[in-house]
C-alpha positions in Angstrom: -0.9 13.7 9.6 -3.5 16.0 8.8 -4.2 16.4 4.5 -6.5 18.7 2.9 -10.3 17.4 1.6 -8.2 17.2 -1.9 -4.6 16.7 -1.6 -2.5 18.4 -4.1 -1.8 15.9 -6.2 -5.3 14.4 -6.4 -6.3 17.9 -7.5 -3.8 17.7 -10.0 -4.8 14.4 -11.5 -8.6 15.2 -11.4 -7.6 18.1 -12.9 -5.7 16.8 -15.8 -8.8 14.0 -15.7 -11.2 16.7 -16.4 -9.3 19.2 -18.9 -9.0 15.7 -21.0 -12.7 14.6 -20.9 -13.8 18.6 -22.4 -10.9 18.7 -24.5 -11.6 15.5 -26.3 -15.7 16.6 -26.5 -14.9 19.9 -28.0 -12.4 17.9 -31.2 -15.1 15.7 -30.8 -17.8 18.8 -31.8 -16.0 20.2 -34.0 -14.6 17.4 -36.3 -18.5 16.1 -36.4 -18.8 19.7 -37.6 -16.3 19.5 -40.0 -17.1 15.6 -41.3 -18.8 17.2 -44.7 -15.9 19.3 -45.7 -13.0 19.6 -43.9 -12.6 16.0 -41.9 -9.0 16.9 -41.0 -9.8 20.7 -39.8 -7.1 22.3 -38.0 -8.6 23.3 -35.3 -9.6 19.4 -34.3 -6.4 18.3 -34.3 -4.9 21.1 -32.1 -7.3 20.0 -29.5 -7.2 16.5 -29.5 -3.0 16.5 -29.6 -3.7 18.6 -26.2 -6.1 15.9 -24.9 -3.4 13.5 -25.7 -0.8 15.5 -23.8 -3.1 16.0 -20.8 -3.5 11.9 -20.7 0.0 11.1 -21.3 0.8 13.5 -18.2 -2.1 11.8 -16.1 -1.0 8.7 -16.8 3.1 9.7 -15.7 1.7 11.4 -12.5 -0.2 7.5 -11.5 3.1 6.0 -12.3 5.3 8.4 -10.3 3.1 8.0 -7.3 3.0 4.3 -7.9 7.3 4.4 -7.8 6.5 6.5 -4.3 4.0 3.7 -2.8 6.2 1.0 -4.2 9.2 2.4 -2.2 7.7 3.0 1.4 5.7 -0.3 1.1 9.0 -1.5 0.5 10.4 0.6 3.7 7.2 -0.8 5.7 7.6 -4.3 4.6 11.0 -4.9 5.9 9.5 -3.1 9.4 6.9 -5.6 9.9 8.7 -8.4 8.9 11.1 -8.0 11.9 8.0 -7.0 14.2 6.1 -10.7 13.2 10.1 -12.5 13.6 9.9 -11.1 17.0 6.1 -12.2 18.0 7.7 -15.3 16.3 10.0 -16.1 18.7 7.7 -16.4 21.1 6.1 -19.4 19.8 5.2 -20.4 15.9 2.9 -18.1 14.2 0.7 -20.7 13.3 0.1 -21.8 17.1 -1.3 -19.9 20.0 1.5 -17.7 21.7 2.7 -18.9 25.2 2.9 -17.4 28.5 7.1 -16.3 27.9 6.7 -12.7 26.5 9.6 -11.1 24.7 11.4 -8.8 26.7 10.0 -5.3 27.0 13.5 -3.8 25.0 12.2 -5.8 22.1 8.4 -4.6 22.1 10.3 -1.0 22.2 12.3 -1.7 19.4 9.3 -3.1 17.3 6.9 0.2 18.3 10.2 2.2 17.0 9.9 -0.4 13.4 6.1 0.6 13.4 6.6 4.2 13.5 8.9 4.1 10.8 6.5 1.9 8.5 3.6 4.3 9.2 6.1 7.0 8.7 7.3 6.0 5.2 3.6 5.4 4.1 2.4 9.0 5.2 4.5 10.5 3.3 2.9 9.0 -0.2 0.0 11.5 -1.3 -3.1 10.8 -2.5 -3.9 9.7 -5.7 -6.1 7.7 -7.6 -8.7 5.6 -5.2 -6.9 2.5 -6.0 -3.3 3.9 -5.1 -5.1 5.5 -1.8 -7.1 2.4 -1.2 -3.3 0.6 -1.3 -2.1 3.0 1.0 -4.3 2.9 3.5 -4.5 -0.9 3.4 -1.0 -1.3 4.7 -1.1 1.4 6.8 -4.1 0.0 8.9 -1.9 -3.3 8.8 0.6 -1.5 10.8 -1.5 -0.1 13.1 -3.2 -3.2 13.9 0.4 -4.9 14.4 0.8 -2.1 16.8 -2.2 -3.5 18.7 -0.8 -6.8 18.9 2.5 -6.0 19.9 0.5 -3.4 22.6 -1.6 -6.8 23.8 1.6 -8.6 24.1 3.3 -6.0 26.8 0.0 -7.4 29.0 1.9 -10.6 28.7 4.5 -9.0 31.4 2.3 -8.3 33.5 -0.3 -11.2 33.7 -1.4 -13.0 36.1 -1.1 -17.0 36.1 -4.8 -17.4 34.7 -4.4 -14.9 32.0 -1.8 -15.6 29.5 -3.6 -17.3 27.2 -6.2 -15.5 26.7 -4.1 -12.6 26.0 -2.1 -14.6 23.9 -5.4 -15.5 21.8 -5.6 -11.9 21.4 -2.2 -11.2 20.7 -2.6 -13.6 17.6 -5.9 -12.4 16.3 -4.3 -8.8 16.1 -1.3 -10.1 14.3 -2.8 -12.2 11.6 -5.6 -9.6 11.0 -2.3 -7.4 10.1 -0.9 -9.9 7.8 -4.3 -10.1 6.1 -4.8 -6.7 5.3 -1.0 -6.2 4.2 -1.8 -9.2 1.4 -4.9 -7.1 0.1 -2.6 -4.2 0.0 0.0 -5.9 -1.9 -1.8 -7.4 -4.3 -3.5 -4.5 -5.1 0.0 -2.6 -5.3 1.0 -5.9 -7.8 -1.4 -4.9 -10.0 -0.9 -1.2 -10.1 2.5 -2.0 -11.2 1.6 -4.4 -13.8 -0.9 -2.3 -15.1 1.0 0.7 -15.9 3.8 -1.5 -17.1 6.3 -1.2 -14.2 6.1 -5.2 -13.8 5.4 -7.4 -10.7 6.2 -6.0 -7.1 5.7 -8.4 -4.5 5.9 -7.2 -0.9 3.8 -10.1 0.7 3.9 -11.1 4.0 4.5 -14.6 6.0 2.9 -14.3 9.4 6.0 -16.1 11.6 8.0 -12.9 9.4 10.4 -15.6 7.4 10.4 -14.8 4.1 10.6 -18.3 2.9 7.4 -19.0 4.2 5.8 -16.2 1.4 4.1 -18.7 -0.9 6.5 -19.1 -3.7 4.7 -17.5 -6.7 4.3 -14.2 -4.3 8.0 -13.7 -3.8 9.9 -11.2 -5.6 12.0 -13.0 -8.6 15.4 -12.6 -6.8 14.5 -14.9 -3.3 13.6 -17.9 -6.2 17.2 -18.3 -7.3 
């Protein structure tokens, strides 16, 4: 998906990011101005209540996008948990895969699962660098899935002397994922929790079970 140098609503949060930073130097001008004889001038107060309307409308366009990034990772978390169940199967995430590959049906269906996770995240514009930085981070997990899942259709075709190699590979690509989907979600937890929206957990467990997501990184509902 091609975007512009600036997407839209980047321009629109710089924008409002700007107009706030001159806005609050010019009250800040004129009510030095005004400190001898008129410390509550008019004029002042105009522009610092539009200051405080451009950051109040800053601040709701980070939390909209965050309610956007917190729904696809959401989308795209479900997607790679099947994905990792699948390389799962195969043997224990926590082991080197073996030389029985899933069937080629399956590695179809997960590439579909993959599209739609990438999908979902594309659609989330730019915003600030953290909310970006978030973005990106699970969509690079993704894509490296994809690369594991692409090393395990070599599986099907290998010859006796090459399985675990490719295996070895297959692994690499697969918790690399699952590390850069963690960075990702904690940095989307503590978007959320900054701008008051709570705790959103949407952490990963490399065999795909979500039992196996440490305890204190589940969402409140799979503790009860």
């Amino acid at each position: 998906m091609k975007r512009s140098a600036i997407p839209v609503h980047k321009k629109r949060i710089l924008t409002l990011t700007a107009g706030a930073a001159v806005l609050l130097a010019v009250a800040g001008g004129l009510s030095a101005g005004r400190a001898g004889n008129e410390p509550n001038a008019p004029e002042a107060s105009s522009v610092e209540a539009v200051a405080e309307k451009l950051a109040k409308e800053q601040a709701q366009a980070r939390n909209e996008l965050n309610t956007q990034l917190v729904a696809a990772a959401e989308v795209a978390h479900g997607h790679l948990m099947q994905v990792l169940q699948g390389l799962a199967s195969v043997k224990p995430a926590y082991e080197t895969l073996d030389s029985n590959p899933a069937r080629m049906s399956d590695e179809d269906e997960w590439n579909r699962g993959l599209t739609l996770a990438t999908s979902a995240l594309e659609a989330v514009e730019d915003g600030t660098s953290e909310q970006t930085v978030t973005r990106e981070a699970f969509m690079g997990a993704a894509e490296l899935l994809r690369s594991a899942v692409a090393a395990h259709e070599q599986l099907l075709r290998a010859s006796p002397d090459q399985p675990d190699a490719i295996a070895e590979i297959v692994a690499e690509r697969r918790d690399a994922a699952v590390r850069l989907w963690q960075a990702g979600a904690a940095q989307l937890d503590t978007l959320t929790v900054g701008s008051g929206e709570g705790h959103v957990h949407v952490f990963l467990a490399q065999d795909g079970d979500p039992d196996a997501v440490p305890e204190e990184f589940r969402e409140p509902r799979s503790q009860e």
